[in-house]
C-alpha positions as MATLAB code, in Angstrom:
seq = 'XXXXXXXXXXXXXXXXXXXXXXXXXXXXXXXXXXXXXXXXXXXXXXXXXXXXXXXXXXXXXXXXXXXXXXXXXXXXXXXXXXXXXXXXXXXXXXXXXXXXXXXXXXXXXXXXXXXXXXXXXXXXXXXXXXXXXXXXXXXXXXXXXXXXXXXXXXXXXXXXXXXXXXXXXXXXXXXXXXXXXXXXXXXXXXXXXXXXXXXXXXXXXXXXXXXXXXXXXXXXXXXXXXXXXXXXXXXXXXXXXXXXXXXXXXXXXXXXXXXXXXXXXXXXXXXXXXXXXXXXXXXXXXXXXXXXXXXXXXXXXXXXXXXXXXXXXXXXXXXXXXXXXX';
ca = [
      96.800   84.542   85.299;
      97.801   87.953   86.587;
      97.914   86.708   90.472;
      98.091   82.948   91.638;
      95.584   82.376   94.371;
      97.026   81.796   97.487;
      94.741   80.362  100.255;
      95.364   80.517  104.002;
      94.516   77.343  105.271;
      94.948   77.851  108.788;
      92.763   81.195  108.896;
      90.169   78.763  107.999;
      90.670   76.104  110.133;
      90.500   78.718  113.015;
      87.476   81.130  112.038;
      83.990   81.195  112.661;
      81.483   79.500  110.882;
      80.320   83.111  108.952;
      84.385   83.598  107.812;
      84.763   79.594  107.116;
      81.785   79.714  104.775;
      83.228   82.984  103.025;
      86.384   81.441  102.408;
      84.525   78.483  101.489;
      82.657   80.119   98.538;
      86.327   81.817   97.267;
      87.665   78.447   97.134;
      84.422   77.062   95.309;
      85.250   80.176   93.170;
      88.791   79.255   92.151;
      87.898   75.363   91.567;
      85.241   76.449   89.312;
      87.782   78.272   87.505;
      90.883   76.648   86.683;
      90.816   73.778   89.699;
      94.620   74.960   90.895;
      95.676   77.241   94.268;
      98.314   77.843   96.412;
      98.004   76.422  100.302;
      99.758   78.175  102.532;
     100.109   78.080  106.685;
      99.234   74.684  105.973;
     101.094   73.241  109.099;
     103.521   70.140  107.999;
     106.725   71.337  109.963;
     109.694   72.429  107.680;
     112.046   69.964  109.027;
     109.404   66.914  107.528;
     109.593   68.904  104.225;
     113.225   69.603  104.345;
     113.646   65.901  105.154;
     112.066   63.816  102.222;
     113.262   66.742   99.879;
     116.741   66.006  100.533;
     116.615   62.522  100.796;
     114.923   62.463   97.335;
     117.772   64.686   95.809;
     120.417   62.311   97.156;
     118.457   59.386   95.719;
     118.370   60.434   92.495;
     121.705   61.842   92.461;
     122.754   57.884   92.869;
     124.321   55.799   89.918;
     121.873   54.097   87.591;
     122.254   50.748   88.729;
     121.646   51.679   92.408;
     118.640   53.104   91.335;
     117.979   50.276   89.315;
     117.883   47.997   92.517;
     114.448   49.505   93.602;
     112.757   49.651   90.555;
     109.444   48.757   90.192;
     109.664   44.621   89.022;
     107.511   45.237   85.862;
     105.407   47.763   83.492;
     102.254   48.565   85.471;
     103.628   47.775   89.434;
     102.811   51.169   91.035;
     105.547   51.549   93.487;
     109.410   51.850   93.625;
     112.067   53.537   91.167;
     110.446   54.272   87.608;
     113.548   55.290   85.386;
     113.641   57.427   82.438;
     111.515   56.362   79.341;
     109.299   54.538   81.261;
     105.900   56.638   81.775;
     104.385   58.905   79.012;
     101.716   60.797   81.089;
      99.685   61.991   77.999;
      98.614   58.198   76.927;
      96.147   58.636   80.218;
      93.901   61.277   77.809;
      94.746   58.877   74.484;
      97.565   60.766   73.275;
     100.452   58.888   71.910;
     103.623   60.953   72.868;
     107.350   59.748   73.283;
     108.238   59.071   77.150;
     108.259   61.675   79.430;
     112.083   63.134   80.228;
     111.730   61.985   83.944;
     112.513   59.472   86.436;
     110.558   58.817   89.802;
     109.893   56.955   92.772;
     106.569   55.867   94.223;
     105.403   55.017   97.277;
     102.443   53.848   98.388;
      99.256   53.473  101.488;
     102.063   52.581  104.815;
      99.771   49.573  105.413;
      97.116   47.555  104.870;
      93.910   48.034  106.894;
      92.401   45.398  108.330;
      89.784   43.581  106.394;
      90.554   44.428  102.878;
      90.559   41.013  100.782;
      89.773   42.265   97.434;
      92.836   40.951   95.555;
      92.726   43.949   92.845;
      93.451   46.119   95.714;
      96.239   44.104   97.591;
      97.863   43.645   93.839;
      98.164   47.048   93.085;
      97.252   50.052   95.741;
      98.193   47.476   99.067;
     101.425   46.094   97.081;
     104.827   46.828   98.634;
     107.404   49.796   98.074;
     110.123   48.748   96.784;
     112.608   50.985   98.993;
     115.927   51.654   98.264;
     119.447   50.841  100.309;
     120.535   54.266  100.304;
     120.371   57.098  100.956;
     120.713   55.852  104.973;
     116.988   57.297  106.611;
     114.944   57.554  103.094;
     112.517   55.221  104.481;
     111.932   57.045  107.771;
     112.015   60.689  105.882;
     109.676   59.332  103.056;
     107.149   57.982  105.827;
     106.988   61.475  107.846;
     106.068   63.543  104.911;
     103.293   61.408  103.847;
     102.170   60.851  106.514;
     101.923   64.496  107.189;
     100.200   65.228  103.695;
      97.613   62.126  104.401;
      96.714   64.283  107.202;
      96.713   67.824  105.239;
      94.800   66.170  102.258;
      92.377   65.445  105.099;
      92.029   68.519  106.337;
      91.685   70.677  102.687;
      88.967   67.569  101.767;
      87.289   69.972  104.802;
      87.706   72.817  103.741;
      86.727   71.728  100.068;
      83.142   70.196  101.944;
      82.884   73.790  103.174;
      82.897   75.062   99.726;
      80.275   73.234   98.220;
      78.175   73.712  101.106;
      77.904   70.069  102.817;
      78.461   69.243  106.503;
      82.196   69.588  107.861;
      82.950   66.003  107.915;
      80.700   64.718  104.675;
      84.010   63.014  102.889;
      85.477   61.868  105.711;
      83.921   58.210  105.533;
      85.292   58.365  101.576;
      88.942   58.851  103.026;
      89.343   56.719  105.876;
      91.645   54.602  104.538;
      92.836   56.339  101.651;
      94.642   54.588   99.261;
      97.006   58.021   98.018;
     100.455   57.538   96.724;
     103.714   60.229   96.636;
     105.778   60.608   93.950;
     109.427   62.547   93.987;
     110.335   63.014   90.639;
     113.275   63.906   88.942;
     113.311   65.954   85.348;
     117.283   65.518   84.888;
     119.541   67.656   83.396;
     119.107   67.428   79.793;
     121.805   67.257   77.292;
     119.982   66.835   73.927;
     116.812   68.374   72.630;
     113.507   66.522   73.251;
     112.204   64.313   70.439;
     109.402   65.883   68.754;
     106.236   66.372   71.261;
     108.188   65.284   74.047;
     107.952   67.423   77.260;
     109.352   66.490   81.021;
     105.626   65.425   81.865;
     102.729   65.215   79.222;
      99.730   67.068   79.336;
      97.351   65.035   81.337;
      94.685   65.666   84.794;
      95.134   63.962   87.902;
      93.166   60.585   88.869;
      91.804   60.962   92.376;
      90.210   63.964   94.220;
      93.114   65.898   95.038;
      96.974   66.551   94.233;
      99.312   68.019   96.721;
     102.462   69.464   95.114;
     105.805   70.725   96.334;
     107.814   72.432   93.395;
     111.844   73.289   93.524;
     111.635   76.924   94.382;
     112.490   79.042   91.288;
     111.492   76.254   88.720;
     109.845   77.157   85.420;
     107.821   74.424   83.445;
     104.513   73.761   85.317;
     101.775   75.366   82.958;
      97.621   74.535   82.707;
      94.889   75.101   80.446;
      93.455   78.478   82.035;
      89.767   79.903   81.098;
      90.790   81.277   78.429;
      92.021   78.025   76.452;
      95.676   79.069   76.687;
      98.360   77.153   78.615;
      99.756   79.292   80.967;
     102.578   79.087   83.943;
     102.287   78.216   87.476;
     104.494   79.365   89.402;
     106.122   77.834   92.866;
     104.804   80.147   95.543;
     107.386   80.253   98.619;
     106.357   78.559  101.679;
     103.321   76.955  100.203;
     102.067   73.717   98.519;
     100.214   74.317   95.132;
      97.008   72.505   94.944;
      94.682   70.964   91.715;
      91.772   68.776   92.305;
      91.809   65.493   90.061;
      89.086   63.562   87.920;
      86.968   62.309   90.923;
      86.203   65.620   92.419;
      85.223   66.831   89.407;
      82.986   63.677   89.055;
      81.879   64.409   92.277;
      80.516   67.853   90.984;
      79.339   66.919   87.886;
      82.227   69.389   86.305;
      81.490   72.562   88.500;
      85.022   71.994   89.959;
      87.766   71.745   86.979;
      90.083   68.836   86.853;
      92.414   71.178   84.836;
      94.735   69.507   82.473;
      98.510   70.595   83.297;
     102.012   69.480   82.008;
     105.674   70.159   81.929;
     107.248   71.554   79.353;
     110.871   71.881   78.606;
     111.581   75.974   79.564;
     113.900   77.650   77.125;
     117.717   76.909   78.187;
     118.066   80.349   79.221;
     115.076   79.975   81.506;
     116.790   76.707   83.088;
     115.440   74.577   80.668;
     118.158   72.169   80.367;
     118.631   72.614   84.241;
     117.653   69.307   86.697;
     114.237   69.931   88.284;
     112.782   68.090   91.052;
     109.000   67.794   92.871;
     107.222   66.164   95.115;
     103.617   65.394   94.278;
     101.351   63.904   96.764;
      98.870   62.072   94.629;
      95.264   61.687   97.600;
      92.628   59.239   96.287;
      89.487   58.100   98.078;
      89.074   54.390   99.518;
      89.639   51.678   97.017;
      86.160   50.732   97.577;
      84.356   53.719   97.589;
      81.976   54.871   95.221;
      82.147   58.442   93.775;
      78.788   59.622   92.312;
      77.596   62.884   91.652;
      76.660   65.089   94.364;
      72.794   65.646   94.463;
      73.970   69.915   95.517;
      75.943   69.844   92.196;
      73.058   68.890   90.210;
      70.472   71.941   88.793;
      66.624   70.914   88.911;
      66.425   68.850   85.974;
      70.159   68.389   85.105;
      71.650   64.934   84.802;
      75.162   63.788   86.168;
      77.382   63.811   83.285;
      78.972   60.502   84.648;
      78.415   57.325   86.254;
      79.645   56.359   89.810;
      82.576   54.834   89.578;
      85.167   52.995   92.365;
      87.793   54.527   93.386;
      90.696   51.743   92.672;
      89.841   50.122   90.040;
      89.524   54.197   88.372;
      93.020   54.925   89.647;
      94.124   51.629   88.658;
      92.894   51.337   84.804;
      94.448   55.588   84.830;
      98.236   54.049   86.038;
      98.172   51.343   83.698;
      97.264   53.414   80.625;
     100.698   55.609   81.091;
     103.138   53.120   81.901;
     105.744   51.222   78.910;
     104.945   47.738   78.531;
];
């Protein structure tokens, strides 16, 4: 990709219904194409951002065994510290690679809405972060940001409504309670060469409808699949969140929206490749409960959905479980 597409959010979210439909159809555009964009004027205040990103660098820059006292109590739990060797990404498309050269920590929905029994759900999505002691305010930091991207993932499931040509507000009821998780991981600083096939995060797509993710600034590594077959670079666009839709959207559209398979590769050292890396990904998924099923708009007279509905938790659920070392 000569340019990355950049998308002004909130140009959308404050023209009139001809300009909202145009951008509409240049999103629909790009999702049809590779799936990934760049979000900018997007609203969550810098100091939110600045917040959970330093409080995530401090975290990881703790000893092993105080990380170690918020890991996640065993191989599957969804929430807490995940250390290195623990997660090998690729496994979720049946590819047996060595672990992925990261670390992480997860957190989950900040609580349980009323009425949900289903104990599936309050096992796995609904179970409790493990949060760390230190560093003093994670917890508080952590809970701002996403509780800002819940809101933003809310607001770009409108704008993707918009481009496929369905009322405003048509996912809303899909999203009320939203059972999304964030994720700050850490590629660390790498002082041998990778096993063979090894890369910081294997190629894989995303599980739910959409991914929200915050790169260092300068970092090399992210690539997808583009049109043409080839894996090519992504690169962190200043000010901006970059943006791929996951396996449910494209469910949702029978495949006329890409859930583009992406990884991390280890960049050259000269490129920073042995360098420490960090992100923040922002991982939105639908209701446990609620069904995804092809949309009847996404459908050509005659044409079949390629997929059955499925739930949204126990999807995201069997996905997770796949990836992680037993």
């Amino acid at each position: 990709m000569t340019a990355f597409p950049v998308f002004d959010l909130g140009r959308f979210e404050t023209a009139d219904p001809a300009e909202r439909a145009r951008l509409g159809a240049e999103v629909d555009a790009i999702c049809r194409s590779t799936g990934f964009l760049a979000i900018a004027n997007h609203g969550v205040a810098r100091p939110v951002i600045d917040g959970v990103w330093s409080k995530a660098a401090a975290f990881f820059a703790l000893p092993p065994e105080a990380k170690q006292k918020a890991r996640a109590p065993y191989a599957g739990y969804p929430y807490g510290y995940l250390g290195p060797d623990s997660e090998a990404l690729a496994k979720s498309k049946g590819v047996d690679t060595p672990p992925d050269l990261k670390e992480s920590f997860n957190g989950g929905p900040q609580a349980v809405p009323a009425g949900v029994t289903d104990p599936a759900a309050l096992a796995f999505c609904y179970a409790p972060t493990i949060w760390p002691d230190a560093p003093a305010g994670f917890r508080d930091a952590w809970s701002a940001y996403y509780t800002a991207l819940e809101d933003l993932a809310a607001r770009i499931m409108r704008l993707f409504a918009v481009a496929l040509k369905l009322p405003d507000h048509y996912f809303d009821s899909f999203i009320d309670a939203p059972i999304s998780a964030l994720r700050a991981l850490n590629y660390p600083e790498q002082t041998v060469a990778p096993r063979p096939g090894q890369l910081r995060a294997g190629a894989h797509t995303d599980y739910g409808s959409l991914t929200i993710l915050l790169p260092q600034a300068g970092s090399k590594g992210l690539e997808i699949v583009a049109p043409d077959g080839n894996w090519t670079p992504v690169p962190p666009v200043p000010g901006a969140f970059v943006i791929n839709i996951g396996d449910l959207m494209a469910l949702w559209t029978n495949d006329r929206w890409v859930s583009t398979m992406h990884r991390v590769v280890n960049p050259a050292p000269e490129d920073g490749g042995m360098a420490r890396r960090q992100s923040l990904a922002f991982f939105h998924q639908p209701n446990w409960d609620a069904e995804i099923a092809c949309l009847p708009q996404c459908l050509a007279p005659g044409e079949t959905p390629k997929y059955q509905p499925v739930r949204s938790g126990p999807y995201l659920m069997g996905k997770f479980q796949s990836t992680t070392k037993g």
